[in-house]
PyMOL Python script that loads the backbone (N, CA, C, O; Angstrom):
from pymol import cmd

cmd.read_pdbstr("""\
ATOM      1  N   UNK A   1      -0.183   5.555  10.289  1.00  0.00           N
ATOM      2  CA  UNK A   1       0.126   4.960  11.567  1.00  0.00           C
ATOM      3  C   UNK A   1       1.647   4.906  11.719  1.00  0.00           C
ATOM      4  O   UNK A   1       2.288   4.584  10.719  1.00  0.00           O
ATOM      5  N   UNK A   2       2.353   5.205  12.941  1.00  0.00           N
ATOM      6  CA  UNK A   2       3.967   5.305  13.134  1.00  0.00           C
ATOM      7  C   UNK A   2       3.886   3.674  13.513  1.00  0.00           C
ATOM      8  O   UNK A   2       2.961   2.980  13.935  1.00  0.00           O
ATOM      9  N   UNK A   3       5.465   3.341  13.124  1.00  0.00           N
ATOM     10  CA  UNK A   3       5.665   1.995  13.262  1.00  0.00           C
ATOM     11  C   UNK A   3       6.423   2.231  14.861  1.00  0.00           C
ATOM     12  O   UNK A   3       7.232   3.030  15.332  1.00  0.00           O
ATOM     13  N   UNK A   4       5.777   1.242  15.276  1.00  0.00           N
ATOM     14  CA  UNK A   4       6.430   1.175  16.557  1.00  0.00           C
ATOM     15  C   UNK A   4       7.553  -0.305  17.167  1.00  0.00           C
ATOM     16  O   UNK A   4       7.327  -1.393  16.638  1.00  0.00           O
ATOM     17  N   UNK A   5       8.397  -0.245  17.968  1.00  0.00           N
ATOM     18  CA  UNK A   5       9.140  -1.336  18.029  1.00  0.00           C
ATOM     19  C   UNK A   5       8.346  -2.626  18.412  1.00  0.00           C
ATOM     20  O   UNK A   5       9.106  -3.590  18.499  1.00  0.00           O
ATOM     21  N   UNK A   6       6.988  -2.936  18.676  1.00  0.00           N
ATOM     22  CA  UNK A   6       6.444  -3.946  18.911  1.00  0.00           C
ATOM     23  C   UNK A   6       5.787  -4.209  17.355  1.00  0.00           C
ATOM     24  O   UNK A   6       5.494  -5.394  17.198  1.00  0.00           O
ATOM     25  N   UNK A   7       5.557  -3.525  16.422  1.00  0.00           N
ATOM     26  CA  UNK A   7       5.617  -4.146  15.002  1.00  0.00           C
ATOM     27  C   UNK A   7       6.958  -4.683  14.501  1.00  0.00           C
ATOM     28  O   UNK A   7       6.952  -5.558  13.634  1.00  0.00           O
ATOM     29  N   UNK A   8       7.875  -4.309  14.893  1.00  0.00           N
ATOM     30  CA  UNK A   8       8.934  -4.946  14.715  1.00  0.00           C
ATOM     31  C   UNK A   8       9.227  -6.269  14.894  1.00  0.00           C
ATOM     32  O   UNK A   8       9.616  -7.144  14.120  1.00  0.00           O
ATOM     33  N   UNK A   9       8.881  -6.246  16.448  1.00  0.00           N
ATOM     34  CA  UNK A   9       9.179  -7.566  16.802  1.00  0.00           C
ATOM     35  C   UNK A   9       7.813  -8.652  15.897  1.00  0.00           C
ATOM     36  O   UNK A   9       7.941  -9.738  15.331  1.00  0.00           O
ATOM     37  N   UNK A  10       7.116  -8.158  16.010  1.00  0.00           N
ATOM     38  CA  UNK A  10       6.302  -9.122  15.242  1.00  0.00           C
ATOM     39  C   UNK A  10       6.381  -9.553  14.045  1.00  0.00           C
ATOM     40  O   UNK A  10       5.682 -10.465  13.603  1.00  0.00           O
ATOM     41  N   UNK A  11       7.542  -8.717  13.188  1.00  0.00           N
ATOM     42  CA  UNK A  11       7.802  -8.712  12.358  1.00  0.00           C
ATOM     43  C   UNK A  11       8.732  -9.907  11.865  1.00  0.00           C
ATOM     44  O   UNK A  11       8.634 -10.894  11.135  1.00  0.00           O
ATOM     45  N   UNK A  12       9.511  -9.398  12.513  1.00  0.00           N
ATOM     46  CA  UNK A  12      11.197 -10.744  13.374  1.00  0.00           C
ATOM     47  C   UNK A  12      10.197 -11.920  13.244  1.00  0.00           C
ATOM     48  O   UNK A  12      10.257 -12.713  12.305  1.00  0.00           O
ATOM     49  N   UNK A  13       9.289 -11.992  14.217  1.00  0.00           N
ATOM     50  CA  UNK A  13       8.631 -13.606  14.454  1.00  0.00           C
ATOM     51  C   UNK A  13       7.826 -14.010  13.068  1.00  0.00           C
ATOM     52  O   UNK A  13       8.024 -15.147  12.639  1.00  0.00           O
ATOM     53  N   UNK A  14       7.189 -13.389  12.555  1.00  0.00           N
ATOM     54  CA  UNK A  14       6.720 -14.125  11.405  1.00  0.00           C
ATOM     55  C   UNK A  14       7.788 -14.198  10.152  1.00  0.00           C
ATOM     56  O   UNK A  14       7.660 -15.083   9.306  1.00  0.00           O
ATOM     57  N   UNK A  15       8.722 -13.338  10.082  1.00  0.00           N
ATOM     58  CA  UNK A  15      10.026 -13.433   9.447  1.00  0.00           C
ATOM     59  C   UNK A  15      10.711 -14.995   9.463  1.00  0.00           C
ATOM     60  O   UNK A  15      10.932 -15.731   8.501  1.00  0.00           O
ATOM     61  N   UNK A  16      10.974 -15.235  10.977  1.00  0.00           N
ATOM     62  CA  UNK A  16      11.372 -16.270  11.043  1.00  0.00           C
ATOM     63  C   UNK A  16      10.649 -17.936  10.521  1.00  0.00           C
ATOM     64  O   UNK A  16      11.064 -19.082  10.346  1.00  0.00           O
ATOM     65  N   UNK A  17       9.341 -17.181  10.428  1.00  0.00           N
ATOM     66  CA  UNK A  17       8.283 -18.340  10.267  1.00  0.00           C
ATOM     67  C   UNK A  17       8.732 -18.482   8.309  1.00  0.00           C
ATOM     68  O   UNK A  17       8.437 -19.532   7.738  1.00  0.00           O
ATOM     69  N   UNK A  18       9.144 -17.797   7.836  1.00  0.00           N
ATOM     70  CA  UNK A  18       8.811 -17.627   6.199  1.00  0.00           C
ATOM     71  C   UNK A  18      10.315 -18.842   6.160  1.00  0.00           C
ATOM     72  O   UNK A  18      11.219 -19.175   6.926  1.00  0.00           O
ATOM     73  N   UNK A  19       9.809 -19.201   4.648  1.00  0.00           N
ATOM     74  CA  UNK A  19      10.670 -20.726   3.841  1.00  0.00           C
ATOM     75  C   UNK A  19      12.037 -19.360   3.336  1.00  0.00           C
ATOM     76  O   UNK A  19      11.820 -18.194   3.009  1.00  0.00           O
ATOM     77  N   UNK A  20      13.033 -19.894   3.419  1.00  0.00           N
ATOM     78  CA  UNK A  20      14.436 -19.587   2.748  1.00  0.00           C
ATOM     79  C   UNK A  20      14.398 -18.886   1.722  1.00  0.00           C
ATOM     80  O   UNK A  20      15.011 -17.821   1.650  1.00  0.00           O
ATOM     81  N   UNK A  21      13.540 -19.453   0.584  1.00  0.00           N
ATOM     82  CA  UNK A  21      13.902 -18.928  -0.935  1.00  0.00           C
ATOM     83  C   UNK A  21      13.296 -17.279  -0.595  1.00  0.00           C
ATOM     84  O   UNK A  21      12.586 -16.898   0.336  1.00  0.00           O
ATOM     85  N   UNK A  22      13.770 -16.667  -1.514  1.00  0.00           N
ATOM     86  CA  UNK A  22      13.160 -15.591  -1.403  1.00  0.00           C
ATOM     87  C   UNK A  22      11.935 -15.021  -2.229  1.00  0.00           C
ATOM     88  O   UNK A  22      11.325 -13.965  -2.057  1.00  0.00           O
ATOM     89  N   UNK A  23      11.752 -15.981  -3.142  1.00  0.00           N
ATOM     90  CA  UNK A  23      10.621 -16.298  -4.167  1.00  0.00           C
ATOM     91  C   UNK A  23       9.844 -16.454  -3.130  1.00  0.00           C
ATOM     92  O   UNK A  23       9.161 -15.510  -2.733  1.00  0.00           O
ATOM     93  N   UNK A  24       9.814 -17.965  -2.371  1.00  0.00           N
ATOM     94  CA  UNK A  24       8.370 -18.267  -1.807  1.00  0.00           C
ATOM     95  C   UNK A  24       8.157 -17.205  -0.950  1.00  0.00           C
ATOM     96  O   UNK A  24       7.005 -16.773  -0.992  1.00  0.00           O
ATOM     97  N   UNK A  25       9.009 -16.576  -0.083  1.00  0.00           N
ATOM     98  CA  UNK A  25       8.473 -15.798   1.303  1.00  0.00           C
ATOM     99  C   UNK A  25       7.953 -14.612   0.639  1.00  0.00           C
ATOM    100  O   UNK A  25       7.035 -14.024   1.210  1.00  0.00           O
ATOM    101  N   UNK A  26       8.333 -14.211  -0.341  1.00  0.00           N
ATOM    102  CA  UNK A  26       7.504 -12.941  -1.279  1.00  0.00           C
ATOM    103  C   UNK A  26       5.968 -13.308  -1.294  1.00  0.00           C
ATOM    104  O   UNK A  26       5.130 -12.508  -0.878  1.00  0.00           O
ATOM    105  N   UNK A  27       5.662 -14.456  -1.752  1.00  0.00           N
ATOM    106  CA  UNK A  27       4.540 -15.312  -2.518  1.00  0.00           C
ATOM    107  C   UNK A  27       3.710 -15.604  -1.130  1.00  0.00           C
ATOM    108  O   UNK A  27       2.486 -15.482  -1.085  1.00  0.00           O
ATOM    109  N   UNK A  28       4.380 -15.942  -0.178  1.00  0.00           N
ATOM    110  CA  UNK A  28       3.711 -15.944   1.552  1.00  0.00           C
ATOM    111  C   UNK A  28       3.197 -14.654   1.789  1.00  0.00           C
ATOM    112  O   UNK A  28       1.981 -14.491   1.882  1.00  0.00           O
ATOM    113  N   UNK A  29       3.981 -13.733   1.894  1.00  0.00           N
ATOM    114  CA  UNK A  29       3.936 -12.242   2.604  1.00  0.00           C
ATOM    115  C   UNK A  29       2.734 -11.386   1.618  1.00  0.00           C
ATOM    116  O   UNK A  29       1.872 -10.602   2.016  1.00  0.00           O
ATOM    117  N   UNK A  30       3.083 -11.944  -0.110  1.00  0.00           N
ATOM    118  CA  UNK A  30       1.622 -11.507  -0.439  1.00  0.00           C
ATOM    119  C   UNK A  30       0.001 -12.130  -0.416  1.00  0.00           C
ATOM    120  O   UNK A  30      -1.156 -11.732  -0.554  1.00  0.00           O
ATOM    121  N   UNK A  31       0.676 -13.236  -0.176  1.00  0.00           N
ATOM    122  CA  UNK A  31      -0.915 -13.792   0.416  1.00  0.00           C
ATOM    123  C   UNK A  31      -1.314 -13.179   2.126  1.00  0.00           C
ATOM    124  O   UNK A  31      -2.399 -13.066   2.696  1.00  0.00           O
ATOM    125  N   UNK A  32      -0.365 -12.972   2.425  1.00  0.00           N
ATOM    126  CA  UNK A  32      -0.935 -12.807   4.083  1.00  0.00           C
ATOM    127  C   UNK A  32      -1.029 -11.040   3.880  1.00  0.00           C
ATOM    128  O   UNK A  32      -1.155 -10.536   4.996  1.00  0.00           O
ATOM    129  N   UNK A  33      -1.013 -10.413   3.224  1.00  0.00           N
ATOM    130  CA  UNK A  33      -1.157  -8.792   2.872  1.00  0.00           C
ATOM    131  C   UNK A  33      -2.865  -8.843   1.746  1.00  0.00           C
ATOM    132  O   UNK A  33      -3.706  -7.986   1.475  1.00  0.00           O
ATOM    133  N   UNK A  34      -2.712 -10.201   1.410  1.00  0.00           N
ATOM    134  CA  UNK A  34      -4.149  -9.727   0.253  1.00  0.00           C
ATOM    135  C   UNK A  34      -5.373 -10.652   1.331  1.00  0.00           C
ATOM    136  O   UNK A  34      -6.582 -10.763   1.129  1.00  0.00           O
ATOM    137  N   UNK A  35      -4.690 -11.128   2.292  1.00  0.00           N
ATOM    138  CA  UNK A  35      -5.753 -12.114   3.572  1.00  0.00           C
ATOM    139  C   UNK A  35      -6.058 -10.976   4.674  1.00  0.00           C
ATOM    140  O   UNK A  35      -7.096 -10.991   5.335  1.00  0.00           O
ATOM    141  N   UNK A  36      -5.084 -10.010   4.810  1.00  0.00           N
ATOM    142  CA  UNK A  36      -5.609  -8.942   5.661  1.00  0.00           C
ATOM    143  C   UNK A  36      -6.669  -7.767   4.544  1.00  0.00           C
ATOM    144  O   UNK A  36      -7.740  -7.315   4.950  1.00  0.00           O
ATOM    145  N   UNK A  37      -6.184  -7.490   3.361  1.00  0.00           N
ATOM    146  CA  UNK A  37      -6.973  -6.440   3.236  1.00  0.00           C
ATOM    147  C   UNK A  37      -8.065  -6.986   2.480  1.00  0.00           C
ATOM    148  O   UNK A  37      -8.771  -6.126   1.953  1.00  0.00           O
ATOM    149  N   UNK A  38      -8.477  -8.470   2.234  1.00  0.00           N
ATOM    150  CA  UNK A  38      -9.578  -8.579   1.767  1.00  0.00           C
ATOM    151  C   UNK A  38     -10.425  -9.463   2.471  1.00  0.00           C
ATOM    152  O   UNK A  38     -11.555  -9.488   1.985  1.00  0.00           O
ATOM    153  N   UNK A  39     -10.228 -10.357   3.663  1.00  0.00           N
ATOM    154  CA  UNK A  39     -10.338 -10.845   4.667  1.00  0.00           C
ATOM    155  C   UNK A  39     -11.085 -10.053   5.645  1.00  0.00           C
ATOM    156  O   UNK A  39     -12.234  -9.612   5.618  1.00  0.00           O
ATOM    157  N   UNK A  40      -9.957  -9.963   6.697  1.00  0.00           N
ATOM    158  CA  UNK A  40     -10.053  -8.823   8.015  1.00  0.00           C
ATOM    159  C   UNK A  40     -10.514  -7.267   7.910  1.00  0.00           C
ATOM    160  O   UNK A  40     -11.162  -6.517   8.641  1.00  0.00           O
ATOM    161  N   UNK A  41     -10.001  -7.166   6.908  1.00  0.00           N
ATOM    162  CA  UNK A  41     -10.621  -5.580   6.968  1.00  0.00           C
ATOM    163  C   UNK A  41     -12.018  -5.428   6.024  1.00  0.00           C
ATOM    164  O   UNK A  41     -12.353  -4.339   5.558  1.00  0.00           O
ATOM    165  N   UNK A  42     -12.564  -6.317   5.870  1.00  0.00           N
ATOM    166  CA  UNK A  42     -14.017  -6.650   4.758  1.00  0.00           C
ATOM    167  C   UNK A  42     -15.220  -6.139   5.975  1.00  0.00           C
ATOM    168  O   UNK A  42     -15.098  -6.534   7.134  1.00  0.00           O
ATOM    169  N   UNK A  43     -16.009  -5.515   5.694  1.00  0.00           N
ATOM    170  CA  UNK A  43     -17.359  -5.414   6.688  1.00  0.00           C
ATOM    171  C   UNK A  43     -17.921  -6.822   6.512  1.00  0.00           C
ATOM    172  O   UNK A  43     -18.034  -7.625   5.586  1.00  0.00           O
ATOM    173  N   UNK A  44     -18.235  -6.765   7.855  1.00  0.00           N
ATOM    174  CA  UNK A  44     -19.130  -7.897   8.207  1.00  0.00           C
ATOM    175  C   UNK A  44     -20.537  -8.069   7.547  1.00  0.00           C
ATOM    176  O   UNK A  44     -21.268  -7.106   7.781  1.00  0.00           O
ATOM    177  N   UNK A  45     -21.104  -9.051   6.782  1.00  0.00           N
ATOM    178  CA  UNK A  45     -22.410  -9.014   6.230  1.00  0.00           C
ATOM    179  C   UNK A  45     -23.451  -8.470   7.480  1.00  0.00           C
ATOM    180  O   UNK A  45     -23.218  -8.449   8.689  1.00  0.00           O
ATOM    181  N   UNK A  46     -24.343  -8.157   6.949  1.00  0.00           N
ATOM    182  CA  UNK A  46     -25.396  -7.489   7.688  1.00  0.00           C
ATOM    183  C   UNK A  46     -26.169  -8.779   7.449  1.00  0.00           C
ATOM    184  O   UNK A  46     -26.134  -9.274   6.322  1.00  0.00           O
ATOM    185  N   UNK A  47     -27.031  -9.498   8.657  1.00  0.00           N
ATOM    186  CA  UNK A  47     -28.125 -10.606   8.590  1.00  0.00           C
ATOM    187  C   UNK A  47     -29.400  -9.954   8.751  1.00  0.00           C
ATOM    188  O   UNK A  47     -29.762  -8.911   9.296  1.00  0.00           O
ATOM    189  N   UNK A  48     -30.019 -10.953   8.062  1.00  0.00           N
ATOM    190  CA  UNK A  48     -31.622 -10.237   8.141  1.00  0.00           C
ATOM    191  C   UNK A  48     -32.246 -11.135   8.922  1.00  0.00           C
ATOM    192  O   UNK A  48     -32.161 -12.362   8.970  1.00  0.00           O
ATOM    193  N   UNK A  49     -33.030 -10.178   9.666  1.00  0.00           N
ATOM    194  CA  UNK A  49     -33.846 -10.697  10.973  1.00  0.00           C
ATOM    195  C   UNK A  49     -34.540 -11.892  11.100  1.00  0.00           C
ATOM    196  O   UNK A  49     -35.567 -12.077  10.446  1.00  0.00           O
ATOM    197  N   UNK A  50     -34.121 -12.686  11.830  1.00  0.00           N
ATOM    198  CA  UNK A  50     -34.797 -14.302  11.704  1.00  0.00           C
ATOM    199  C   UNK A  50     -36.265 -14.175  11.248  1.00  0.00           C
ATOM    200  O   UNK A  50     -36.768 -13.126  11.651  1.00  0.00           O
ATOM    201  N   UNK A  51     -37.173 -15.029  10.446  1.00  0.00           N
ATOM    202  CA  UNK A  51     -38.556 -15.165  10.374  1.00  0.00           C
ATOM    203  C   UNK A  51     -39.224 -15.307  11.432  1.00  0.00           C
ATOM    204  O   UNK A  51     -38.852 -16.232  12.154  1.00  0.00           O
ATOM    205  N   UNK A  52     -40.169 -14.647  11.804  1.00  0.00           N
ATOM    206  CA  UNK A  52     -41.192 -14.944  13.428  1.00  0.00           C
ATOM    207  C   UNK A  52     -42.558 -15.464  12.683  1.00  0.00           C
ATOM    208  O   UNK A  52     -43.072 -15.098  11.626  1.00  0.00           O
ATOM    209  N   UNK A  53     -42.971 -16.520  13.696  1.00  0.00           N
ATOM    210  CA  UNK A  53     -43.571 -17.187  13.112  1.00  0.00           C
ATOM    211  C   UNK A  53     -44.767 -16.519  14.917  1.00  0.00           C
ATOM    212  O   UNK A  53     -44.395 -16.311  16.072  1.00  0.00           O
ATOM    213  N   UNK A  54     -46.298 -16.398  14.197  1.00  0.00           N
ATOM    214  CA  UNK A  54     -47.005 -16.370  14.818  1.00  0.00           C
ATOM    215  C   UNK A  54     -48.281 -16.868  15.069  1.00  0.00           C
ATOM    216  O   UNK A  54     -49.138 -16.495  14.268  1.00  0.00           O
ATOM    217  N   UNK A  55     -48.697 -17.730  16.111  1.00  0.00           N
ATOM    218  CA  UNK A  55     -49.644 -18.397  16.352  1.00  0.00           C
ATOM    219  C   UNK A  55     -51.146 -17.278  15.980  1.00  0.00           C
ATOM    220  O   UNK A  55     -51.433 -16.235  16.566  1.00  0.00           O
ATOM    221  N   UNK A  56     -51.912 -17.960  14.797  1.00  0.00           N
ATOM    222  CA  UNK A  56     -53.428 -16.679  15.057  1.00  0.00           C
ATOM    223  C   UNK A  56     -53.982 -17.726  15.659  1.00  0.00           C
ATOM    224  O   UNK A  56     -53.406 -18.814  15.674  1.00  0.00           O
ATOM    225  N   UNK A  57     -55.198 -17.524  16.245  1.00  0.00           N
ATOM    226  CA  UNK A  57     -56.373 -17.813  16.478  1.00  0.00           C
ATOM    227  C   UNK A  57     -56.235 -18.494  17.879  1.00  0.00           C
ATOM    228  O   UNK A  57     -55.146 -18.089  18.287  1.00  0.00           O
ATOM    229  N   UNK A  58     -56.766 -19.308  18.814  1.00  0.00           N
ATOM    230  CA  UNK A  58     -56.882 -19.659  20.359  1.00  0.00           C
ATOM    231  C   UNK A  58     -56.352 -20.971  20.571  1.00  0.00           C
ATOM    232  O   UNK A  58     -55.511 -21.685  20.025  1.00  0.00           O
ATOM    233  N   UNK A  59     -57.193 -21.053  21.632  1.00  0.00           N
ATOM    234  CA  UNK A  59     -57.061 -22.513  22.049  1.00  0.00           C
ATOM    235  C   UNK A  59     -57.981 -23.185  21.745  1.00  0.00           C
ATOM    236  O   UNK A  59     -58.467 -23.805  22.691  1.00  0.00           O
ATOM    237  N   UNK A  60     -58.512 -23.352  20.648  1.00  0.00           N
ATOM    238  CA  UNK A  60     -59.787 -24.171  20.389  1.00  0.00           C
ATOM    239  C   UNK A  60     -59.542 -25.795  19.767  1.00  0.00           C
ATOM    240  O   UNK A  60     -58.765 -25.819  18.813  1.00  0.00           O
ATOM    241  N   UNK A  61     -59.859 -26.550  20.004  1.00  0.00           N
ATOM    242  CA  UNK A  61     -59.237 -27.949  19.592  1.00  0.00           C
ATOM    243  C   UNK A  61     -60.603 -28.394  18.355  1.00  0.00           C
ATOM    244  O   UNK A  61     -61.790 -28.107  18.514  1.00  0.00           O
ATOM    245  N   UNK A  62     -60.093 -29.046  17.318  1.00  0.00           N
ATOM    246  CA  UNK A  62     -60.825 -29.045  16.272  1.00  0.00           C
ATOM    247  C   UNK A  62     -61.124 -30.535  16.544  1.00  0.00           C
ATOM    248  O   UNK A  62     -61.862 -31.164  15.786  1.00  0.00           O
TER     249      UNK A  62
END
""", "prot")
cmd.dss("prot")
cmd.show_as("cartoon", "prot")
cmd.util.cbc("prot")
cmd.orient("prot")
């Protein structure tokens, strides 16, 4: 994918969001890189089809 100047800017803004040291914003930037690729980019579980429950027999009152 080419980087384009609107990754940039988004870049700038969460830049600005990161703590001073340069330790922690490392330690930020790899949590928010291991929250996208194991997070967001994860397939969605597949659900299995609710239970149907079905009435046998009539209207007969016992």
């Amino acid at each position: 994918m080419k980087e384009n100047s609107w990754h940039r800017r988004h870049a700038i803004q969460l830049a600005s969001q990161l703590p001073e040291g340069n330790e922690d914003a490392l330690i930020i930037l790899r949590l928010m890189a291991r929250l996208v690729t194991d997070f967001l980019d994860a397939p969605e579980p597949t659900q299995k089809p609710a239970p149907v429950v079905v009435l046998i027999g009539g209207n007969e009152c016992a």
